[in-house]
N, C-alpha and C positions, 0 to 999 in steps of 0.2 A: 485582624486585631479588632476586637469590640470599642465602637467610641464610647466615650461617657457620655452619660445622659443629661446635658448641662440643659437649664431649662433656663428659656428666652421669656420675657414677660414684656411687654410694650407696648403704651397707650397705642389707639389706632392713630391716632393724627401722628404720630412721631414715626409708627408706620408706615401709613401715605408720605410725608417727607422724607423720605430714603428711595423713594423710586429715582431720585437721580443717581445714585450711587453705584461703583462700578460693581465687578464681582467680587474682586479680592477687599473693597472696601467695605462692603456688607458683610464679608465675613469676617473683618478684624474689629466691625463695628459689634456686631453679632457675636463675639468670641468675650469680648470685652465687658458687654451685659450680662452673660454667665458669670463674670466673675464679680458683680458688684453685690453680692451676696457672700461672697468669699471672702471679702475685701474689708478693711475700712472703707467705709462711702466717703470717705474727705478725702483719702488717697489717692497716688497713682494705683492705677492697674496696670499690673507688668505681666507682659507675654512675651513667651520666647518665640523663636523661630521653629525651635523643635516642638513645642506645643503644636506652631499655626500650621505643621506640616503634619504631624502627628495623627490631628484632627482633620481635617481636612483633604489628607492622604496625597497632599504635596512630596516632589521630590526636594528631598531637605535642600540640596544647594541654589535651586531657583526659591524657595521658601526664606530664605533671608532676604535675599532682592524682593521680593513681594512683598514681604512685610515690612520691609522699608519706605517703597513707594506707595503702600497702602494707606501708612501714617502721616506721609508728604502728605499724598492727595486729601487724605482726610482733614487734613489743619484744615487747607485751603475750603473746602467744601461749605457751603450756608444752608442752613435750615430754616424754612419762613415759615410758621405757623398758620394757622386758617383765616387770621383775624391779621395778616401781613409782618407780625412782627420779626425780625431777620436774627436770629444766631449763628454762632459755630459750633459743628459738634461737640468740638471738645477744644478746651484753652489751654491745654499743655501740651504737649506731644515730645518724645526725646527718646530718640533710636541709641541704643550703645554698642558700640563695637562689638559686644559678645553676642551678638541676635539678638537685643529685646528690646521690643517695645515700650515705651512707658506713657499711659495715657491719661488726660481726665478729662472726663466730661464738664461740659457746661452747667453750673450747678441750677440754670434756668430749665433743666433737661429734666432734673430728680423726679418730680411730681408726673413724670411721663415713664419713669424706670421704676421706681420706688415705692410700694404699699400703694399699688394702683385695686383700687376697689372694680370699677367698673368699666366699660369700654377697652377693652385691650386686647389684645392676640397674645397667647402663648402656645408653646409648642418645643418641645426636646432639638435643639440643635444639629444634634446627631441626624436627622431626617432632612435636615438640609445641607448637610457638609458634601456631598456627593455631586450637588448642581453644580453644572458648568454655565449655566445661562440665568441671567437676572430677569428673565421673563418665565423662568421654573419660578423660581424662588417668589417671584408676586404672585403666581398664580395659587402655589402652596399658600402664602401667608392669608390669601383672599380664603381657599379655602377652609382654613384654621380658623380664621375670622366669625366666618358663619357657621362654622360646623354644627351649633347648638340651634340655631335658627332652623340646618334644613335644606336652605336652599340661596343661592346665590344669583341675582340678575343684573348682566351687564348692558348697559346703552348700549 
């Protein structure tokens, strides 16, 4: 089955802040970004289970459980900016019985999700639904990052 092609857009520092983040929490984070284009931006963004298995080629009945503890752990989770400031990713969160997710971001977050001019990673989603490992998944975003630069060098 062809994924869609939902397209990720994200400042790089809100990028670098997600390296703590587990696997299935990047990708409900990840899933959720695609839709703020779909969305009212003052709203929740709702994802079902069947989406986050759909896309990500989960077997549907562990795909409720994931996306359940994806959106626990994400309440919990703090994002601290370069300059120390500390958020949450998102201030809402409300799992409902039917599989779905309901999220919102921190509205401190938009100016990192939203009509970002310059500094930021993008990249088709679909190219990442496949990793099993959050050390794929940085090393994709690094190299998504510089792809127009050329070249990439690590300490």
């Amino acid at each position: 089955m062809e994924k869609p092609q939902n397209l990720v857009k994200v400042s790089n520092a809100l990028n670098r802040a997600s390296y703590t983040l587990s696997l299935p929490e990047k990708r409900l984070l990840m899933l959720a970004i695609t839709h703020i284009g779909n969305e009212n931006n003052d709203s929740m963004i709702h994802i079902s289970a069947n989406e986050f298995a759909d896309f990500f080629a989960l077997n549907r009945d562990g795909a409720y459980r994931t996306l359940k503890n994806a959106a626990e752990n994400l309440w919990t989770r703090t994002l601290v900016t370069e300059d120390g400031t500390k958020y949450r990713w998102i201030i809402t969160s409300k799992y409902n019985e039917g599989g779905v997710v309901e999220l919102e971001f921190h509205p401190k977050l938009k100016p990192h999700l939203l009509q970002i001019k310059n500094n930021f990673t993008q990249y088709f989603l679909h190219r990442a639904a496949d990793f099993k490992l959050m050390y794929t998944w940085r090393l994709f975003e690094l190299l998504m990052q510089f792809r127009t630069k050329g070249f990439l060098t690590i300490k």
